[in-house]
Biopython code that builds the backbone (N, CA, C, O; Angstrom):
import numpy as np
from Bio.PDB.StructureBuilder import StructureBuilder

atoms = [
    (1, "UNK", "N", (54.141, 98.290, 88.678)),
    (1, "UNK", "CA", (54.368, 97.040, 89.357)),
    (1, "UNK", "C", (55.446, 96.248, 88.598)),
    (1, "UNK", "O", (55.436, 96.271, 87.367)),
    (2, "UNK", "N", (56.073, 95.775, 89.053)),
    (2, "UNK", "CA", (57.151, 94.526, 88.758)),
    (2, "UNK", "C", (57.297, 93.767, 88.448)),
    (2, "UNK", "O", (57.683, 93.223, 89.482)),
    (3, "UNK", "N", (57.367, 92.637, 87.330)),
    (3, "UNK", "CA", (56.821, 91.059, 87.206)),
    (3, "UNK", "C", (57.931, 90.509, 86.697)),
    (3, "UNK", "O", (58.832, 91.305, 86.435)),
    (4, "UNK", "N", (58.089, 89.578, 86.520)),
    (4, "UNK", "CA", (59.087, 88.557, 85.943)),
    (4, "UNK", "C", (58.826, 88.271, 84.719)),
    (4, "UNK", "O", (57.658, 88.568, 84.467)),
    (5, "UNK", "N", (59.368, 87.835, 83.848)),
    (5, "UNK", "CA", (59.551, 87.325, 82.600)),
    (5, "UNK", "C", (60.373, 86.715, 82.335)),
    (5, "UNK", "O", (61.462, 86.820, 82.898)),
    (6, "UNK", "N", (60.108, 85.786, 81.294)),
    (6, "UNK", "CA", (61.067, 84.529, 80.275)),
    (6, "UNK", "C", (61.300, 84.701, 79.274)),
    (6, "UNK", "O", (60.336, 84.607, 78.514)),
    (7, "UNK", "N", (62.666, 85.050, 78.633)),
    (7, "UNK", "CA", (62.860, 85.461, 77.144)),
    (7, "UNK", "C", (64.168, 84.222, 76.846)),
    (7, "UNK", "O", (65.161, 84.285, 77.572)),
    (8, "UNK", "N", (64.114, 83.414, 76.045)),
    (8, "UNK", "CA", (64.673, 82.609, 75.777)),
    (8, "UNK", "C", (65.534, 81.612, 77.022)),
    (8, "UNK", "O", (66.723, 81.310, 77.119)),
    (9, "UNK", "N", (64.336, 81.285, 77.878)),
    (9, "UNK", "CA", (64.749, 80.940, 79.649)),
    (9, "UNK", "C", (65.484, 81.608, 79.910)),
    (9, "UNK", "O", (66.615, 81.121, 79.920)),
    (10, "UNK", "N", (65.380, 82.925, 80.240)),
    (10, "UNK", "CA", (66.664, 83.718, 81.069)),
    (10, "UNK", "C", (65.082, 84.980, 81.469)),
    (10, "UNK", "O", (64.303, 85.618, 80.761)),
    (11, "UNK", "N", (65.312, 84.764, 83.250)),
    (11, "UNK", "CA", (64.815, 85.416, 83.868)),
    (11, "UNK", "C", (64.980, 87.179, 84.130)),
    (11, "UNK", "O", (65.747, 87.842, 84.828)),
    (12, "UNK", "N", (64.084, 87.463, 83.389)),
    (12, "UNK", "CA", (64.580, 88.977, 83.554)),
    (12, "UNK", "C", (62.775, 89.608, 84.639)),
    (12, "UNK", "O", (61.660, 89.094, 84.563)),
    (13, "UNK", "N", (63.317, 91.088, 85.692)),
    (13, "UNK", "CA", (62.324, 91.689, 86.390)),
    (13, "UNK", "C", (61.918, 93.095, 85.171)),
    (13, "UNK", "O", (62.667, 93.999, 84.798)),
    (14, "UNK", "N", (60.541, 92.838, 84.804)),
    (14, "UNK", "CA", (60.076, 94.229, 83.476)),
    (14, "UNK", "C", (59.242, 94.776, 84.992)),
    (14, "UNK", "O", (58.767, 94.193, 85.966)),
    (15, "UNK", "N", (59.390, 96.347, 84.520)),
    (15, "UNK", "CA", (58.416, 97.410, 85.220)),
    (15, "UNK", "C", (58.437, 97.983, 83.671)),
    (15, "UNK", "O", (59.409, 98.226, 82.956)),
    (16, "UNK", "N", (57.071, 98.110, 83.413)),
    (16, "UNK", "CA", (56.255, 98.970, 82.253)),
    (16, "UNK", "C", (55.578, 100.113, 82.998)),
    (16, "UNK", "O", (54.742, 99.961, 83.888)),
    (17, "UNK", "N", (56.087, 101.408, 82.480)),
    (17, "UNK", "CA", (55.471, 102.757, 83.254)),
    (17, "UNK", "C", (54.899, 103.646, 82.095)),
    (17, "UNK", "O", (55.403, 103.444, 80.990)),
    (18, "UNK", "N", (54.046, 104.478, 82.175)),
    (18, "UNK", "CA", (53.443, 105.259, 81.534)),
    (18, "UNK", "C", (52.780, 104.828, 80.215)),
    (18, "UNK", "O", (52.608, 103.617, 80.349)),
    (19, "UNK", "N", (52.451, 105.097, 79.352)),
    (19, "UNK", "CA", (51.679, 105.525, 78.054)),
    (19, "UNK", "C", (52.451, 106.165, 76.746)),
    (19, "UNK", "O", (53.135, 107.169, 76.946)),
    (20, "UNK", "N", (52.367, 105.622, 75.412)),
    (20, "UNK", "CA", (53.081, 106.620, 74.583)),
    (20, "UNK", "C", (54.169, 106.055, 73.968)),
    (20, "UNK", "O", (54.644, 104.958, 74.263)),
    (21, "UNK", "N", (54.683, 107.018, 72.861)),
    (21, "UNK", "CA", (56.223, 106.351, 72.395)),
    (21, "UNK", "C", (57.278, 105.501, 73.585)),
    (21, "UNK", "O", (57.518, 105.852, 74.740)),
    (22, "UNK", "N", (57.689, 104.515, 72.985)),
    (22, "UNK", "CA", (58.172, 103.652, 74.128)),
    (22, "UNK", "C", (59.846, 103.356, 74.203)),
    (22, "UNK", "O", (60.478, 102.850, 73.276)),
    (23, "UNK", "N", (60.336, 103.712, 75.297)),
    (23, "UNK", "CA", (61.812, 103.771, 75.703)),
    (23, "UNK", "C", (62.091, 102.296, 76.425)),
    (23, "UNK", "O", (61.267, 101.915, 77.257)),
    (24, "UNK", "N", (62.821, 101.767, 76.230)),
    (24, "UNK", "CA", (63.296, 100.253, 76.862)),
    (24, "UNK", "C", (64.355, 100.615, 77.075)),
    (24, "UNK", "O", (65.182, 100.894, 76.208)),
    (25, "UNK", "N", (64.621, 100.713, 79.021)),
    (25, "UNK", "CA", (65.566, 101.315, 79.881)),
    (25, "UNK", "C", (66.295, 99.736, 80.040)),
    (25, "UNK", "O", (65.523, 98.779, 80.103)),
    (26, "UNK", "N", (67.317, 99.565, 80.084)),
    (26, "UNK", "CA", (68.108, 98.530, 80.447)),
    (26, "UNK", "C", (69.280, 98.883, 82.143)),
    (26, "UNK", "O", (70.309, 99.541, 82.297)),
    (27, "UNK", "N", (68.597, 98.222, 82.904)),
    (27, "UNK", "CA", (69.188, 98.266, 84.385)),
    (27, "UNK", "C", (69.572, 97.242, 84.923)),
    (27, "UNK", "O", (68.782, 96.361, 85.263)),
    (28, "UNK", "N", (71.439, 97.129, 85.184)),
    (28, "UNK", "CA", (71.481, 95.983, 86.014)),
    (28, "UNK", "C", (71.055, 96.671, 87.369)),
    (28, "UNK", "O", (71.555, 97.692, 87.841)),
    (29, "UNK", "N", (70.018, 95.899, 87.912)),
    (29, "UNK", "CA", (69.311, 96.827, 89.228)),
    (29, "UNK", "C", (69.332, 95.739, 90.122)),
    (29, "UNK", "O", (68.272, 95.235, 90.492)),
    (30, "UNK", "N", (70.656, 95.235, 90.592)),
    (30, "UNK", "CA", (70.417, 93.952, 91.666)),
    (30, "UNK", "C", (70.100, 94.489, 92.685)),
    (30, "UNK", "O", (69.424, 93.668, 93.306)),
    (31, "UNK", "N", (70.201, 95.574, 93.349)),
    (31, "UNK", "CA", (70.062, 96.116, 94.546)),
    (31, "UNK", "C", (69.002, 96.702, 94.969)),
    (31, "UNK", "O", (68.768, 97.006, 96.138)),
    (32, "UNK", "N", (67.979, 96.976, 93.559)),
    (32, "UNK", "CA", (66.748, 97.808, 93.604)),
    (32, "UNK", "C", (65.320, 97.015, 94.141)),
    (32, "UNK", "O", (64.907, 95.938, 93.713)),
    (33, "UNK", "N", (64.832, 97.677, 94.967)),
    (33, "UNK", "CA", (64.106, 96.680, 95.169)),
    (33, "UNK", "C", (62.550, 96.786, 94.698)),
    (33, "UNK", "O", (61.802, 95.855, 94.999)),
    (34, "UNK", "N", (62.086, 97.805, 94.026)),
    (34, "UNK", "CA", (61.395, 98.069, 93.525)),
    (34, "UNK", "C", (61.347, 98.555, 91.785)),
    (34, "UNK", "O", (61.583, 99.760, 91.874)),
    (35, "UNK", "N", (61.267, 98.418, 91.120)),
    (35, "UNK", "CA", (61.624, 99.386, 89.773)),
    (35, "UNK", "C", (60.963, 100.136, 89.294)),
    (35, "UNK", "O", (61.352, 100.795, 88.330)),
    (36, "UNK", "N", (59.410, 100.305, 89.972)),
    (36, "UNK", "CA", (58.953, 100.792, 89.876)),
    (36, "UNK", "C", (58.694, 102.609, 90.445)),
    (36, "UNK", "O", (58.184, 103.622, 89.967)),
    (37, "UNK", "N", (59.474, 102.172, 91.870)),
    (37, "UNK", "CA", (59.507, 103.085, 92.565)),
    (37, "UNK", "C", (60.395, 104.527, 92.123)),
    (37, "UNK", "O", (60.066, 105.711, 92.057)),
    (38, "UNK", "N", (61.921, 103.655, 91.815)),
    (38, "UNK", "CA", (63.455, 103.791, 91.514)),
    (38, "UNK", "C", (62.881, 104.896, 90.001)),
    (38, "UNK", "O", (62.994, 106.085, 89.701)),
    (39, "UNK", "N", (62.458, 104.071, 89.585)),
    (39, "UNK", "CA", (62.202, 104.666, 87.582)),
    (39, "UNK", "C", (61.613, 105.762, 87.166)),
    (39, "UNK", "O", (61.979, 106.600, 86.342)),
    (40, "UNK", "N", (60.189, 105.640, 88.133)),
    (40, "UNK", "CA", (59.185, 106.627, 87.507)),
    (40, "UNK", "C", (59.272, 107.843, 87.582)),
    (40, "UNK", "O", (58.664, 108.565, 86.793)),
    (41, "UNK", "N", (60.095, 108.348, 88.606)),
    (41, "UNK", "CA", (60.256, 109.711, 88.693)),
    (41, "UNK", "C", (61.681, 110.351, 88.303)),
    (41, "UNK", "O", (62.170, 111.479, 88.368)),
    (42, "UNK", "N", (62.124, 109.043, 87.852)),
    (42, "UNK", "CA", (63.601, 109.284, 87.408)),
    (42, "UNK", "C", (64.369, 110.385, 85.332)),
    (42, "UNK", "O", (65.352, 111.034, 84.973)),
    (43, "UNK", "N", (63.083, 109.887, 84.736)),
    (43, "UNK", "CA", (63.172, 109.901, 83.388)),
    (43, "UNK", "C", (61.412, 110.441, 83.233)),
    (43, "UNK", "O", (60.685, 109.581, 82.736)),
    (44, "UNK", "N", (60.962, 111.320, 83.489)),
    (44, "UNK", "CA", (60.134, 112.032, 83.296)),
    (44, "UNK", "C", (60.214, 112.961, 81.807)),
    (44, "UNK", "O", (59.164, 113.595, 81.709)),
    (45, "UNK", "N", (60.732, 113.110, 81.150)),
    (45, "UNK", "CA", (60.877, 113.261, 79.669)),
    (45, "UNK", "C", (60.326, 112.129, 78.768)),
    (45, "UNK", "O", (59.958, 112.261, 77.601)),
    (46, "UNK", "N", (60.330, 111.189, 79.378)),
    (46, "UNK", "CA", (60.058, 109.691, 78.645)),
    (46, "UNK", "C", (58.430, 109.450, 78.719)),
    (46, "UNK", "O", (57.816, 109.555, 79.780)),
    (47, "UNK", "N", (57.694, 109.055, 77.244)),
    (47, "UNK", "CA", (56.245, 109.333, 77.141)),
    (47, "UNK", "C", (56.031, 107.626, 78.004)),
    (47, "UNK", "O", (55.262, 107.501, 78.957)),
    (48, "UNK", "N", (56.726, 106.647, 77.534)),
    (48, "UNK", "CA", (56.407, 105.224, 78.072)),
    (48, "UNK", "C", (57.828, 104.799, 78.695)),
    (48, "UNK", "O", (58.738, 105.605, 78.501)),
    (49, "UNK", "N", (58.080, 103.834, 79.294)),
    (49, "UNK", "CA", (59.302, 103.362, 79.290)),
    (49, "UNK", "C", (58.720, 102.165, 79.920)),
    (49, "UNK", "O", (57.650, 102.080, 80.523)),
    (50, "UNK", "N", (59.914, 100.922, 79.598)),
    (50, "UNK", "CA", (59.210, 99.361, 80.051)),
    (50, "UNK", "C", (61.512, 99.357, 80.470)),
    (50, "UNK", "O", (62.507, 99.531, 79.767)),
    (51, "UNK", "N", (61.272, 99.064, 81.891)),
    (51, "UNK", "CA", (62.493, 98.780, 82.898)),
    (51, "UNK", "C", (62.431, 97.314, 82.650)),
    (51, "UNK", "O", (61.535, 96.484, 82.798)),
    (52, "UNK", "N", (63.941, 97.237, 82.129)),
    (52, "UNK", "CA", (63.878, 95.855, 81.737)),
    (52, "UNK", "C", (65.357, 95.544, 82.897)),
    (52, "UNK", "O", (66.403, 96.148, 82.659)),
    (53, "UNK", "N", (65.306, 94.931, 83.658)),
    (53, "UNK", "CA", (66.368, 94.222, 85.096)),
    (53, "UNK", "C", (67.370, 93.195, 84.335)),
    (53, "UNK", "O", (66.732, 92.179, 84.061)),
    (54, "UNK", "N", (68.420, 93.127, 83.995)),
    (54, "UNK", "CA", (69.213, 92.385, 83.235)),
    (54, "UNK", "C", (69.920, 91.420, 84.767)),
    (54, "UNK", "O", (70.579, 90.405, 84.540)),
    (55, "UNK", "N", (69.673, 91.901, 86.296)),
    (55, "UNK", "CA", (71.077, 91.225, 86.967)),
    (55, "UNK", "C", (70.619, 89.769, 87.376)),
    (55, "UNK", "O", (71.347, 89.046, 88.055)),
    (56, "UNK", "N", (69.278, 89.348, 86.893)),
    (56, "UNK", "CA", (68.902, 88.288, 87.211)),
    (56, "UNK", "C", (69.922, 86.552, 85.872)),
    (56, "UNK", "O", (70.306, 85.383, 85.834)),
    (57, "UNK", "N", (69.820, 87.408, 85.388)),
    (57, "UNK", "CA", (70.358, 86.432, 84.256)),
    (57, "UNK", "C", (72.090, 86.606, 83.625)),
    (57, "UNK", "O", (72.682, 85.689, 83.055)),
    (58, "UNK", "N", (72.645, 87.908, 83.874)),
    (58, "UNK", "CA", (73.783, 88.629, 83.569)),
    (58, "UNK", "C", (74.959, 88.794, 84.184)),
    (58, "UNK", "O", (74.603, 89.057, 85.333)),
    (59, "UNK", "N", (75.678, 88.805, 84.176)),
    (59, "UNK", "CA", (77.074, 89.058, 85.088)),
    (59, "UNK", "C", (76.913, 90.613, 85.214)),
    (59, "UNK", "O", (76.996, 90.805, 86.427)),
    (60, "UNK", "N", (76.783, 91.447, 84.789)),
    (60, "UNK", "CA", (77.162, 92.291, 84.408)),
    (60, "UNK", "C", (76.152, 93.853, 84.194)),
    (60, "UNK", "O", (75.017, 93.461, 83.926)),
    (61, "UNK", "N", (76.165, 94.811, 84.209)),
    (61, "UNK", "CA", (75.762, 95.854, 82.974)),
    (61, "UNK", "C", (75.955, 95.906, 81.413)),
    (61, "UNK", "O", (77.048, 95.387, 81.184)),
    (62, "UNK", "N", (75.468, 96.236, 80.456)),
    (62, "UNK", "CA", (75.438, 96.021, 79.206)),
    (62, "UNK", "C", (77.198, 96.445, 78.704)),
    (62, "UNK", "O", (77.697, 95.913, 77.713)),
    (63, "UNK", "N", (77.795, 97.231, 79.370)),
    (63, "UNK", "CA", (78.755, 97.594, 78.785)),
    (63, "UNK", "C", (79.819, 96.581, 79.703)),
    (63, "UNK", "O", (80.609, 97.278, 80.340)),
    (64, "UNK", "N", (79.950, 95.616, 79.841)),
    (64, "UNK", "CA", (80.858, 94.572, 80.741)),
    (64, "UNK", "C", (80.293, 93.526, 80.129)),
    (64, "UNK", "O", (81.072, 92.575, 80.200)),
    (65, "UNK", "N", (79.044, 93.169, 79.408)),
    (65, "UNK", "CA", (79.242, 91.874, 78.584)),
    (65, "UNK", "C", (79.952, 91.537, 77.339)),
    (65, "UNK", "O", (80.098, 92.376, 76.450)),
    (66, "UNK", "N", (80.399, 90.326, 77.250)),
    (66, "UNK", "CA", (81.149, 90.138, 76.023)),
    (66, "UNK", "C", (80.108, 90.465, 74.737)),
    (66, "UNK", "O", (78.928, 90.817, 74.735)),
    (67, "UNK", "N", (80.885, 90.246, 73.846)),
    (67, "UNK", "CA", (79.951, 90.177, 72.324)),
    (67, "UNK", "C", (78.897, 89.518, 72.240)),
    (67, "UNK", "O", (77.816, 90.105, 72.200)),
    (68, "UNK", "N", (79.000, 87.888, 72.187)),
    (68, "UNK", "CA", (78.223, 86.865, 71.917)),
    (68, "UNK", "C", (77.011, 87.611, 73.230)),
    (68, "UNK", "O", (75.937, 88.085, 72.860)),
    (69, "UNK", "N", (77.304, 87.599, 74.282)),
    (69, "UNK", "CA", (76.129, 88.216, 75.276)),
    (69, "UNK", "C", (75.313, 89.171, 75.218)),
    (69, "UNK", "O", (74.179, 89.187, 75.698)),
    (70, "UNK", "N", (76.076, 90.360, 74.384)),
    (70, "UNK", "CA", (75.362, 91.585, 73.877)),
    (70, "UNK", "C", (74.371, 91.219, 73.209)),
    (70, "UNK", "O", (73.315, 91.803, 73.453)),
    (71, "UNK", "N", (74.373, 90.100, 72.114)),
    (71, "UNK", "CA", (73.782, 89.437, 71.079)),
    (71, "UNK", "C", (73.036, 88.666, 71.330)),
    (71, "UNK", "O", (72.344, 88.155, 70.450)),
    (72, "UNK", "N", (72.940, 88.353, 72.530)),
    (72, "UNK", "CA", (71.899, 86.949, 73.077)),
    (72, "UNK", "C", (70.920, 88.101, 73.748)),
    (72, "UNK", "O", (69.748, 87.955, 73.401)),
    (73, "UNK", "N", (71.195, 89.388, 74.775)),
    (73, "UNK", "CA", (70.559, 89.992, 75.198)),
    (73, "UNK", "C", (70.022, 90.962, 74.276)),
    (73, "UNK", "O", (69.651, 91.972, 74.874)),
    (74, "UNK", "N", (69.812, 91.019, 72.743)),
    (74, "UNK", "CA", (69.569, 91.913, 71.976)),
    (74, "UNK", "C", (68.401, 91.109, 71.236)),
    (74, "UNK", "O", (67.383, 91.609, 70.758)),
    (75, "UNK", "N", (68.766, 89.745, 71.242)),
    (75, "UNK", "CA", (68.033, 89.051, 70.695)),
    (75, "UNK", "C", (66.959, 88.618, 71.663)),
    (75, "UNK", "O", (66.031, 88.084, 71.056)),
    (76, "UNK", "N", (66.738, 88.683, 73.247)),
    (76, "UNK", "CA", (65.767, 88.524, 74.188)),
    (76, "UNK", "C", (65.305, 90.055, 74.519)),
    (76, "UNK", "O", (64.638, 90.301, 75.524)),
    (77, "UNK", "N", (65.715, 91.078, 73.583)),
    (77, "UNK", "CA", (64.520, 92.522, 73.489)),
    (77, "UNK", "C", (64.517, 92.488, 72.291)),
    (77, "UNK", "O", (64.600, 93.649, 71.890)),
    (78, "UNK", "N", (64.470, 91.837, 71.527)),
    (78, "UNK", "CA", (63.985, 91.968, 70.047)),
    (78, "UNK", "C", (62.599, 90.872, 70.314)),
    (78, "UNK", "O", (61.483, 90.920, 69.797)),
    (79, "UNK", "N", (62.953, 90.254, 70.953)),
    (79, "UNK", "CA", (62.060, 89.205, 71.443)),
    (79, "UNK", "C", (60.290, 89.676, 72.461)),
    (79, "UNK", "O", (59.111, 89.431, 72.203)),
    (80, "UNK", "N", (61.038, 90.481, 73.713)),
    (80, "UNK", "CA", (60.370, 91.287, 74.108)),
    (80, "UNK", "C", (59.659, 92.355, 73.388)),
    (80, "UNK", "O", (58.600, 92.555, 73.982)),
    (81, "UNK", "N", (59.789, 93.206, 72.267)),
    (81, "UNK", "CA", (59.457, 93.938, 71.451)),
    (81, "UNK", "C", (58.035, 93.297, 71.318)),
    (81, "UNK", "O", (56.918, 93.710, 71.632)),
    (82, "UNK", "N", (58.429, 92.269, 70.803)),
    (82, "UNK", "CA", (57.033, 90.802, 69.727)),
    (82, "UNK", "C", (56.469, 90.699, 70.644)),
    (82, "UNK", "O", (55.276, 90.917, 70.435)),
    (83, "UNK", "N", (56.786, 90.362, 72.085)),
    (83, "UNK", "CA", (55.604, 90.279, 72.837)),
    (83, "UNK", "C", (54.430, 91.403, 73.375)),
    (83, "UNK", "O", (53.246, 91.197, 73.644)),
    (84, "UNK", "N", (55.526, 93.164, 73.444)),
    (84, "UNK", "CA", (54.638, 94.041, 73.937)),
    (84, "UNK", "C", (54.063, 94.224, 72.136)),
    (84, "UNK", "O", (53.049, 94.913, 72.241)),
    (85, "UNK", "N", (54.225, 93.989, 71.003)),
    (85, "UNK", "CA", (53.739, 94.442, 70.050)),
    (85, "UNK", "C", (53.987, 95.807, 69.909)),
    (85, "UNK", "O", (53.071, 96.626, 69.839)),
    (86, "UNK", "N", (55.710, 96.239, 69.844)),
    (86, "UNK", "CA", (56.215, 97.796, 69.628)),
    (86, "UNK", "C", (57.088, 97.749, 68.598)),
    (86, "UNK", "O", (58.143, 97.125, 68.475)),
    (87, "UNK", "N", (56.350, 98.701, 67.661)),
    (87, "UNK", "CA", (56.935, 99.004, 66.442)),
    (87, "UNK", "C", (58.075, 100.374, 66.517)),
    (87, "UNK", "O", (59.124, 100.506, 65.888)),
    (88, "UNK", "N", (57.486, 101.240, 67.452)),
    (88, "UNK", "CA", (58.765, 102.499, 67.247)),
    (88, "UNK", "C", (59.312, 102.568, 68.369)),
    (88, "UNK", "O", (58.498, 102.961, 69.206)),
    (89, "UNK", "N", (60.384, 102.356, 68.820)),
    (89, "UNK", "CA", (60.717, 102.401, 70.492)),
    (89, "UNK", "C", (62.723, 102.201, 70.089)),
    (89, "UNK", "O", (63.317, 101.803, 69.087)),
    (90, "UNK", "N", (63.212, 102.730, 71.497)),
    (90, "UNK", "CA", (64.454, 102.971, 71.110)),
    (90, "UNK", "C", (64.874, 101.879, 72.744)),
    (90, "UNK", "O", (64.045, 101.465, 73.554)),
    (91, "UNK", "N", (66.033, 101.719, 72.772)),
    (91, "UNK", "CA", (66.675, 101.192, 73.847)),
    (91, "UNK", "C", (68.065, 101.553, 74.257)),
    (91, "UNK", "O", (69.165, 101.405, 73.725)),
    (92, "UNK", "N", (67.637, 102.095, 75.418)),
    (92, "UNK", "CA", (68.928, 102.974, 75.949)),
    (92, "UNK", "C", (69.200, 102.224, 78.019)),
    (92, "UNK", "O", (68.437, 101.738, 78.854)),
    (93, "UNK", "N", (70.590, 102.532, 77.980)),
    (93, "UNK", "CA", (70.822, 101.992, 79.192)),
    (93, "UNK", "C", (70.210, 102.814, 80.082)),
    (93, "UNK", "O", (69.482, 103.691, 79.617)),
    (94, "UNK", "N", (70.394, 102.695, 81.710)),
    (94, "UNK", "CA", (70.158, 103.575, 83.303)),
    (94, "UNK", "C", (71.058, 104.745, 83.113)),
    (94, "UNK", "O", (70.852, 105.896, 83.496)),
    (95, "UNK", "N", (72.087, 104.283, 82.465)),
    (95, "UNK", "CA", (73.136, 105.783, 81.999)),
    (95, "UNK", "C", (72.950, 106.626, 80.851)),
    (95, "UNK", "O", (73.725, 107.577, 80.753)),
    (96, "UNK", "N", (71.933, 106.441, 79.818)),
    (96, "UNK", "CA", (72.105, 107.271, 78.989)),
    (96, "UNK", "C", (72.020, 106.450, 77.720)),
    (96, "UNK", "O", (70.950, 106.436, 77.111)),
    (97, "UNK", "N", (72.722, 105.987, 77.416)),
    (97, "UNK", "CA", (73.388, 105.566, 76.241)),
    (97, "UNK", "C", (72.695, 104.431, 75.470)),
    (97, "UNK", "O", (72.632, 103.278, 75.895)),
    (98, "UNK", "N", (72.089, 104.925, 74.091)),
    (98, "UNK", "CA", (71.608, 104.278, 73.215)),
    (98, "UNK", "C", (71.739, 103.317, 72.934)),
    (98, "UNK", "O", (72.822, 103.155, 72.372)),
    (99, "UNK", "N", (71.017, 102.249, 73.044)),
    (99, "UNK", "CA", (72.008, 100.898, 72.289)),
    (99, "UNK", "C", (71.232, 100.484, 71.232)),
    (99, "UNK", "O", (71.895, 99.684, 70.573)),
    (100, "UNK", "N", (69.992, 100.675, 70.696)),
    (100, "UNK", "CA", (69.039, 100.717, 69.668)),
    (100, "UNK", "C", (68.027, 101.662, 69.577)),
    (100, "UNK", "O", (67.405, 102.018, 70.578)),
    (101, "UNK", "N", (67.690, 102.327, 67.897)),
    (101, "UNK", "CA", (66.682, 102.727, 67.838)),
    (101, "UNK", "C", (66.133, 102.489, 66.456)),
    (101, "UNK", "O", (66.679, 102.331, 65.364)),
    (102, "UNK", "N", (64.387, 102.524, 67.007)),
    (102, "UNK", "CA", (63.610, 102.024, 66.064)),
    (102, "UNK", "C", (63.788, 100.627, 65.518)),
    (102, "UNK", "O", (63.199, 100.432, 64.455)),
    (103, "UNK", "N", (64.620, 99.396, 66.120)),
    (103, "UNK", "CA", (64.740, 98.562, 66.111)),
    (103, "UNK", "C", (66.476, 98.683, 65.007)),
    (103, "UNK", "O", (66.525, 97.975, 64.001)),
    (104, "UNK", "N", (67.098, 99.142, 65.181)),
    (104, "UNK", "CA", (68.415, 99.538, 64.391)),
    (104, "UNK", "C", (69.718, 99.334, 65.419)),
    (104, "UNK", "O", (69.938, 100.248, 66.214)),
    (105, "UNK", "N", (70.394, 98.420, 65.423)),
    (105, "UNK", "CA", (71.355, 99.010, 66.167)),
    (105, "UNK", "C", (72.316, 100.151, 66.357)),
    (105, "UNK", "O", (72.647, 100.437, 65.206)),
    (106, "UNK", "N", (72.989, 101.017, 67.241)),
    (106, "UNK", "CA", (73.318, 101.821, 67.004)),
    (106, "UNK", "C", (74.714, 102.095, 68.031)),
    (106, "UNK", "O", (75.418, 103.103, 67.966)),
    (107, "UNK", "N", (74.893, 101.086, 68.862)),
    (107, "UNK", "CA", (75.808, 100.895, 69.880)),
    (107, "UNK", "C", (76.778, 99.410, 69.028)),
    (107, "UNK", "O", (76.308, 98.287, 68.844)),
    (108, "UNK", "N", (77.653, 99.703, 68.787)),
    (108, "UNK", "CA", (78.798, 98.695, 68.536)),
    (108, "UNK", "C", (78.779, 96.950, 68.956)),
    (108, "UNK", "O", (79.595, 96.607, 69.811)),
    (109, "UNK", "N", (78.052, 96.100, 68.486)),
    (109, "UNK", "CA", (77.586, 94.942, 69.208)),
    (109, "UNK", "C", (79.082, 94.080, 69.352)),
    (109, "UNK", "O", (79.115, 92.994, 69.930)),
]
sb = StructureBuilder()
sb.init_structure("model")
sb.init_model(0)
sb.init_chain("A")
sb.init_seg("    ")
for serial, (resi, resn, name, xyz) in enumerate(atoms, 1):
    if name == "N":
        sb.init_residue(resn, " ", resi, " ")
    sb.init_atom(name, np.array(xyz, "f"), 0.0, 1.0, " ", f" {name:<3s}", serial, name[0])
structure = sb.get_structure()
């Protein structure tokens, strides 16, 4: 299921799916109308994953924001982290591409 959330007032849509080591998928998904639907059968390798919707608050996909934005949105899933209480989990975009793991950055901020 789908819900809304507030991470430093900026409205983001979370779908949390499965159980297990935890993947934080980053989707600008303005068009999706479910994320739940879209996700779950998408990344089936993945033990947990929590769909985090960036187009509510963002111009953009992660790789079209400026710096300072990368950094505000890194700092509202570092944020998110504290709230699900996840210590080992990596964060990668809808395309692939790593942008943290284990709480490390690893994508060029």
């Amino acid at each position: 299921m789908d819900y809304t959330i507030y991470l430093n007032d900026r409205k983001y849509r979370v779908c949390d799916i499965g159980e297990g080591r935890c993947t934080l998928m980053l989707s600008y998904a303005e068009d999706i109308e479910s994320l739940h639907e879209s996700f779950s059968n998408q990344f089936l390798e993945i033990d947990r994953m929590i769909v985090i919707d960036i187009s509510r608050c963002w111009s953009g996909d992660f790789d079209s924001l400026i710096k300072k934005e990368r950094c505000e949105l890194i700092g509202d899933i570092r944020l998110l982290t504290d709230i699900f209480w996840l210590d080992d989990f990596e964060v990668k975009t809808d395309k692939g591409k790593e942008i943290l793991l284990r709480g490390t950055p690893v994508y060029p901020i």
